[in-house]
N, C-alpha and C positions, 0 to 999 in steps of 0.2 A: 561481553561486548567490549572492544579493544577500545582505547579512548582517540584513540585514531579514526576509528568506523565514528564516533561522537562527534568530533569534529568536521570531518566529511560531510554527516548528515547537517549539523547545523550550517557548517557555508554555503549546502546547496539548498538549502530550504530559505535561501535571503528574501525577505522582499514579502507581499502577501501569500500566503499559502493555504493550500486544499488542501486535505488529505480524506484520502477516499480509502474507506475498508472493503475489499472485492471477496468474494469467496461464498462457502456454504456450511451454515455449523451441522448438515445433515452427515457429511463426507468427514471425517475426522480433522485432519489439520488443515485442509481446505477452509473452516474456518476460523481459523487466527486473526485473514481484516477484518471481519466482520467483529468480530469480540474485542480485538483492538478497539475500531473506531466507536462501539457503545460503550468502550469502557472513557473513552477519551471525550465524546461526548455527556456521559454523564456528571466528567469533571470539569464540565464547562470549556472545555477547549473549545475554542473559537475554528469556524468552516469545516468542521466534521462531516462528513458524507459516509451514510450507510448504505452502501450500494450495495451489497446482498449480491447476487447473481446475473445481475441485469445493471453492470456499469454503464453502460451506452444510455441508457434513461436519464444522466445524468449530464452529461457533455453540453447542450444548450441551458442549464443556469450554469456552468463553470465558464463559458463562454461570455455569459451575459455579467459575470460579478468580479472582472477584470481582475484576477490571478497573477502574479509573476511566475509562481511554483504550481505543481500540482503533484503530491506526494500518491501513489498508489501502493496499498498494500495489500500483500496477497500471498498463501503459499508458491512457490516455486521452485519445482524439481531443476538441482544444479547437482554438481560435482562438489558434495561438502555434506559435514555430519548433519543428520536433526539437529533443528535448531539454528544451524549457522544463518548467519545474514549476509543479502548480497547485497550491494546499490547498484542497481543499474538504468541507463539513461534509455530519452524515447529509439536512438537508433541503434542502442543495444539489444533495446526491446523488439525490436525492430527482425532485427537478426535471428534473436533464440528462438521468438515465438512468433511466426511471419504467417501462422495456419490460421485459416479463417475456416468454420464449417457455417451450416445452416443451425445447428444448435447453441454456438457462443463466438462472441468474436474473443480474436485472441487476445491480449495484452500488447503486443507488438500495435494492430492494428488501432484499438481504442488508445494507446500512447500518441498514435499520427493522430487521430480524430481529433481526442484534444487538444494540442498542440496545434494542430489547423483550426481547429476551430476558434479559439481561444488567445494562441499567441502565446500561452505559460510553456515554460520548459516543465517535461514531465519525466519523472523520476518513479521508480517501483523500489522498493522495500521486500526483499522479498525474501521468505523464510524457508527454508531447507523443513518437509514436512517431515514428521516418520513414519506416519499412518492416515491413507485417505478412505480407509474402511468407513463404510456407512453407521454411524450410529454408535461409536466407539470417542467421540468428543476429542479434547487437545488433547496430545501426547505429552507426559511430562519436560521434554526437552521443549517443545513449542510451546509449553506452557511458560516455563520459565523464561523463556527469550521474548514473550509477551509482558513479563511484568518486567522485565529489565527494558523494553523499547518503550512502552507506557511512562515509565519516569525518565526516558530522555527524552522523551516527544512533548511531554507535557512541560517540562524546562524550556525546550524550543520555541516551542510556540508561545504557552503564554510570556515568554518573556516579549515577545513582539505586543503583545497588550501595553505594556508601559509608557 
């Protein structure tokens, strides 16, 4: 990760911050938020949300625990190797992933949720998977982009404890 993308992430994350791990460790790199945010919550990071599959369950206490930021993270098919990281904002989210079904809303859509809900700007974290094969766990390239994001998230944030 370029120290560029480090600084990025730390100016947009000013202020109180969520960060929400979305995904499913059933699906291969589909779970990377999820294993993020239990790894970040086990180190005591501060506003951890393991949202598992069902981020929308969570909008009314992010709403209620006044937010500036709300970080989501999540695999995301882009144009870039496994592994790569993208930042993108709620009305980027807005754009790429605008598909709503009856079986998940999309990223786009839960970016407006929150954001209306709530009043935080919301940001996605989003990690280029290599494999969303069922039952096949993180791929080495998202593996390592998770323990490289876990020691700048965990800088980030707890440094706002201070």
């Amino acid at each position: 990760m370029s120290s560029d993308l480090r600084a990025d992430l730390a100016a947009k994350l000013a202020g109180r911050t969520c960060v929400m791990g979305i995904g499913d460790r059933q699906w291969g790199d589909d779970g990377l938020g999820v294993a993020l945010a239990e790894s970040l919550k086990r180190k005591n990071c501060p506003d951890v949300l393991v949202a598992g599959n069902v981020p929308e369950n969570w909008i009314g206490r992010i709403g209620q625990d006044e937010f500036d930021q709300v970080l989501l993270i999540d695999a995301v098919e882009y144009a870039g190797e496994p592994g790569s990281v993208v930042i993108l904002d709620e009305g980027q989210l807005r754009s790429r992933f605008p598909q709503v079904s009856t079986h998940k809303l999309s990223l786009g859509m839960l970016a407006a949720l929150i954001q209306h809900e709530s009043g935080a700007r919301v940001w996605c974290l989003g990690v280029k998977p290599a494999s969303l094969k069922s039952g096949t766990g993180l791929s080495e390239p998202v593996q390592a982009t998770l323990q490289v994001l876990e020691e700048v998230l965990l800088k980030i944030l707890k440094s706002k404890e201070l």
